[in-house]
DRENKOL-377863 format. One record per atom (N, C-alpha, C): chain; x, y, z. Coordinates in steps of 0.001 Angstrom, whole numbers, plus 500000, padded with zeros to 6 digits. Atoms other than C-alpha are relative to their C-alpha. Layout:
% DRENKOL-377863
{'A', {X, Y, Z}}
...
This chain:
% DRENKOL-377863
{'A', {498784, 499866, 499238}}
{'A', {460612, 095441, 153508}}
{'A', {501133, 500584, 499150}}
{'A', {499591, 499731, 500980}}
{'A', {462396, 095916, 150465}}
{'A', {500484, 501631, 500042}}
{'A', {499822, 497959, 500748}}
{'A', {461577, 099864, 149780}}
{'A', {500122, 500341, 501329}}
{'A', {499389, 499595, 499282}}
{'A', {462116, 100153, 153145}}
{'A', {501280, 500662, 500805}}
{'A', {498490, 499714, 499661}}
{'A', {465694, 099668, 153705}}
{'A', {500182, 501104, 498694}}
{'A', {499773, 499556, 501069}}
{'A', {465894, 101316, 150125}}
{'A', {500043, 501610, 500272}}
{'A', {500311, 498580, 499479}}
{'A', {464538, 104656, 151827}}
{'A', {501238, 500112, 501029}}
{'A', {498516, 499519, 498809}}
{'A', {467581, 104611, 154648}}
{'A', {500990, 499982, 498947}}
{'A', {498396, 499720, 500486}}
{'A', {469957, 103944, 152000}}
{'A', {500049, 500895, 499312}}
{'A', {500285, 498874, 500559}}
{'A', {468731, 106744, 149685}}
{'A', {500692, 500899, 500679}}
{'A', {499558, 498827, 499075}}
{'A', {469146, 109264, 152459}}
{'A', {501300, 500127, 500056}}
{'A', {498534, 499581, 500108}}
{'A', {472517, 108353, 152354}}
{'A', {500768, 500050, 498853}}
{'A', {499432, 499566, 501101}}
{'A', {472976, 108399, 148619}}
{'A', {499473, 501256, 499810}}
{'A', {500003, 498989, 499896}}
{'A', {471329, 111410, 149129}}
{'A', {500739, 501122, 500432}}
{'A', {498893, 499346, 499285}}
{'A', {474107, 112968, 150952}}
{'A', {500874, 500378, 499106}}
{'A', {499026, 500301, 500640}}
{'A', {476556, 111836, 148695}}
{'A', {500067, 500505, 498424}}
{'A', {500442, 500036, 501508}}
{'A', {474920, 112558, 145256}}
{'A', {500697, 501392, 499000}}
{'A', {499714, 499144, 501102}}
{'A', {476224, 114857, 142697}}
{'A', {500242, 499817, 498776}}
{'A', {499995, 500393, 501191}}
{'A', {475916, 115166, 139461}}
{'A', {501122, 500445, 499277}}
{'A', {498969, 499154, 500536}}
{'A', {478887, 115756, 137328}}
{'A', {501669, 499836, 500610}}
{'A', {499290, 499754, 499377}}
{'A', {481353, 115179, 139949}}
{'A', {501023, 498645, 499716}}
{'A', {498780, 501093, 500035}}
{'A', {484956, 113180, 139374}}
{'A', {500155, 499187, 501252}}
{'A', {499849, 500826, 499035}}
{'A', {486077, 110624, 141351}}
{'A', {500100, 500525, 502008}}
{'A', {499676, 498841, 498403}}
{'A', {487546, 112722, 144417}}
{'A', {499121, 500087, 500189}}
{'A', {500757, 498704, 498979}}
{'A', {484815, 114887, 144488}}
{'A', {498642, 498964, 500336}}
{'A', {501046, 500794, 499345}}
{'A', {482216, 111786, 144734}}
{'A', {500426, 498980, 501150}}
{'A', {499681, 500850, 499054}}
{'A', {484349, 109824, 147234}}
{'A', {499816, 501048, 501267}}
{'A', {499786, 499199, 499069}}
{'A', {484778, 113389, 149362}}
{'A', {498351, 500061, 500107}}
{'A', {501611, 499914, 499923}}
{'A', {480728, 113728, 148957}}
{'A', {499676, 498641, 501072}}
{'A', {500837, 501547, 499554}}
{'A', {480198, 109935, 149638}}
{'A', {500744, 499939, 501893}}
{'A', {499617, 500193, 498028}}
{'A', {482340, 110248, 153368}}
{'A', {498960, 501091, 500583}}
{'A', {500694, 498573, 499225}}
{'A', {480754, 113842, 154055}}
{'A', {498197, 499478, 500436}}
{'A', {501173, 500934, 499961}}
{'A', {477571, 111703, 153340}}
{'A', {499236, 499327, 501289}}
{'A', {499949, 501044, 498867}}
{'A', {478263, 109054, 155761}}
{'A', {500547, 500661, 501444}}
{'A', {500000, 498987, 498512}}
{'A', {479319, 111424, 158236}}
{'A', {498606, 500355, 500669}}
{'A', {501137, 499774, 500074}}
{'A', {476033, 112815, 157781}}
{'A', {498876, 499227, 500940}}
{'A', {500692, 501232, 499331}}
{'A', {474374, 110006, 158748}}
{'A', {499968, 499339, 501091}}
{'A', {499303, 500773, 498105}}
{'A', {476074, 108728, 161771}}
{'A', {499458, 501424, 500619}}
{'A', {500766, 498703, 498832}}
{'A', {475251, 112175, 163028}}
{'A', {498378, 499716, 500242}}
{'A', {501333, 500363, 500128}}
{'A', {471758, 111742, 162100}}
{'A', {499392, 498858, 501403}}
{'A', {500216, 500951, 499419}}
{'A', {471761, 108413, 163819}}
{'A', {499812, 500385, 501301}}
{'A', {499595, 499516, 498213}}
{'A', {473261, 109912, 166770}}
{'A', {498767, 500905, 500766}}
{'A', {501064, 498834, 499339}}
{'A', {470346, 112259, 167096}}
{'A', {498502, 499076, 500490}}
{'A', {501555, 500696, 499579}}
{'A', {467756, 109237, 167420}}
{'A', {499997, 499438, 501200}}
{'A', {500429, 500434, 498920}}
{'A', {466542, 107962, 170570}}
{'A', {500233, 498491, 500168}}
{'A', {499092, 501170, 499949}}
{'A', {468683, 104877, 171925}}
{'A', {498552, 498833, 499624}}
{'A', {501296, 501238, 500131}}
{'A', {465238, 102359, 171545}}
{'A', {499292, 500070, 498308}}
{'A', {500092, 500469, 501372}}
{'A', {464848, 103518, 168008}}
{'A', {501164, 499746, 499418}}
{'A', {498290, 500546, 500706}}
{'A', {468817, 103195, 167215}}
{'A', {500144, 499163, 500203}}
{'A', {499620, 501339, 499487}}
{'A', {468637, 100206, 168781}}
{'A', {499335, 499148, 498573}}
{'A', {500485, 500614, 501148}}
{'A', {466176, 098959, 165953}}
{'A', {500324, 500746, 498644}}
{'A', {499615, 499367, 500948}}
{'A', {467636, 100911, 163346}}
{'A', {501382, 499517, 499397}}
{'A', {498976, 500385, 500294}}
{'A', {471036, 099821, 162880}}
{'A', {500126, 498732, 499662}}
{'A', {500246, 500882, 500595}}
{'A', {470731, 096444, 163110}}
{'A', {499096, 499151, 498526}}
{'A', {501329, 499971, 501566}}
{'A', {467707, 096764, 159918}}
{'A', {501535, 500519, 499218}}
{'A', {498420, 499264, 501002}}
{'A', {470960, 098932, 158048}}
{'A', {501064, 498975, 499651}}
{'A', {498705, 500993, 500065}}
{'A', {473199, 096221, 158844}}
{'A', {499530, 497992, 498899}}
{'A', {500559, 500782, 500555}}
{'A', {470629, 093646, 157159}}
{'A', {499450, 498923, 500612}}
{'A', {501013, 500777, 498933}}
{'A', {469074, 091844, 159835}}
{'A', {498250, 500755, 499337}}
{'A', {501687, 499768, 500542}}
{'A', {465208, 091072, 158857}}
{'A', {499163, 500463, 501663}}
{'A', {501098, 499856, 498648}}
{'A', {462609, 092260, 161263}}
{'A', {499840, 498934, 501136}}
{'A', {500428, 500828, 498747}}
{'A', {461827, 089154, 162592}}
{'A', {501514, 499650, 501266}}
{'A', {498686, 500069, 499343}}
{'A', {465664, 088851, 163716}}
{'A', {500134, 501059, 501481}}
{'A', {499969, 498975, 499028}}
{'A', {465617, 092270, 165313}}
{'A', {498947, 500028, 501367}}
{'A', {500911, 500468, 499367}}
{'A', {462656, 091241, 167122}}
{'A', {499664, 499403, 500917}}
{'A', {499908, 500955, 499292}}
{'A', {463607, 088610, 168480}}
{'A', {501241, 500140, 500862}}
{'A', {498963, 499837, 499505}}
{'A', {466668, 089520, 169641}}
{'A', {500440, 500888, 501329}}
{'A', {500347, 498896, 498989}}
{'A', {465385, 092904, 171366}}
{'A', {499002, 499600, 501308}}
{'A', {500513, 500571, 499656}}
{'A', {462556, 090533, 172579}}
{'A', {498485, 501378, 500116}}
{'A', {500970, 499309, 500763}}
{'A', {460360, 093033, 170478}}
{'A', {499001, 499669, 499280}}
{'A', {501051, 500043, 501136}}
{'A', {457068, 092704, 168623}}
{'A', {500571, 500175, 498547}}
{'A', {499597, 499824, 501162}}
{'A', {457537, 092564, 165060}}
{'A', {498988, 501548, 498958}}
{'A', {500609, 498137, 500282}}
{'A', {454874, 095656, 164545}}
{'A', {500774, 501138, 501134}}
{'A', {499109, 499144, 499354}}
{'A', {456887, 097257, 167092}}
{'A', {501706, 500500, 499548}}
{'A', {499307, 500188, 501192}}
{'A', {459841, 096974, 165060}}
{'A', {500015, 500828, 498467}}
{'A', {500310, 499056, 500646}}
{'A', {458229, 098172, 162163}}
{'A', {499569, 501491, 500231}}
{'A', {500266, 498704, 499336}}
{'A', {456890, 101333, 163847}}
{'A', {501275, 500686, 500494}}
{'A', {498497, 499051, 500037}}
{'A', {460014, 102036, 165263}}
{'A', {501021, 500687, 498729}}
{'A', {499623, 499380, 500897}}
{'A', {461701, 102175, 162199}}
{'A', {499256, 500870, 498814}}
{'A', {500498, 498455, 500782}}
{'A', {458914, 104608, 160424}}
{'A', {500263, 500958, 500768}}
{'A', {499515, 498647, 499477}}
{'A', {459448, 106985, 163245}}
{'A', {501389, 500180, 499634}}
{'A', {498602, 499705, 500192}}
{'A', {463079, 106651, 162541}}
{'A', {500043, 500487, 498286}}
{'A', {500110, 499722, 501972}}
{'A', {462473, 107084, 158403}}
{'A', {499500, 501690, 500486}}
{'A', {500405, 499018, 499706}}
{'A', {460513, 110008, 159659}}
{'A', {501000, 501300, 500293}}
{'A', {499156, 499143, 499365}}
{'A', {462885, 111821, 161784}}
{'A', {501535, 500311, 499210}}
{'A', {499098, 499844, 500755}}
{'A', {465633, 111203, 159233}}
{'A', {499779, 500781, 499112}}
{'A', {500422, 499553, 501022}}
{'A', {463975, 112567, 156510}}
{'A', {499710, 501857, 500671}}
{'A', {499745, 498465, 499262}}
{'A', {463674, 115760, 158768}}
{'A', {500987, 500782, 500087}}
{'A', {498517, 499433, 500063}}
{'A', {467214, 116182, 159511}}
{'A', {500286, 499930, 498759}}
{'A', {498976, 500115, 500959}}
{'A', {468344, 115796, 156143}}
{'A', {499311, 501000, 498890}}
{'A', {500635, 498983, 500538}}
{'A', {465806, 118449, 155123}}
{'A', {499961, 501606, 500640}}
{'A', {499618, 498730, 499161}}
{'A', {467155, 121073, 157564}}
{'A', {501119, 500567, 499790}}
C-alpha cells in the first residue's frame, strides 16, 4: 500500500521537480505541479476519482471501501487504472 500512494505522490513531485532551482522557482514549479494534477484528476472518470482522492487524502483501502460500499479488490483495481492513466497524462 505503501509504494502505492508513493507512486501518486511522485507524479506530483514529478511535476514540481527541478534541479538547481531557488526557492521561487521551486515553489512556482511545485503550484504549476499541483495544478497539473488536479487537471489530471479532472480527466478521470467520476467512479475512479471517487476512489482516488480519498487514497491521496490518506484513507486506507479498507476505509474507502467501506464507505463507497466497495470491494476492497475493487478499490485496488480502481486505483491501478487510475496510476495507469496518470502516468499517461503526465507523459504527454
Amino acid at each position: 500500500m505503501r509504494h502505492e500512494r508513493e507512486v501518486f505522490a511522485g507524479l506530483a513531485d514529478d511535476f514540481a521537480e527541478q534541479e538547481g532551482a531557488d526557492s521561487t522557482g521551486l515553489l512556482v514549479q511545485a503550484t504549476y505541479g499541483m495544478f497539473r494534477l488536479k487537471r489530471f484528476l479532472g480527466k478521470l472518470r467520476p467512479r475512479i476519482r471517487a476512489v482516488v482522492l480519498p487514497y491521496l487524502e490518506g484513507r486506507s483501502i479498507q476505509e474507502i471501501a467501506g464507505s463507497l460500499g466497495l470491494k476492497t479488490k475493487t478499490v485496488h483495481g480502481r486505483l491501478h487504472l487510475a496510476r495507469e492513466h496518470l502516468k499517461t497524462l503526465a507523459l504527454a
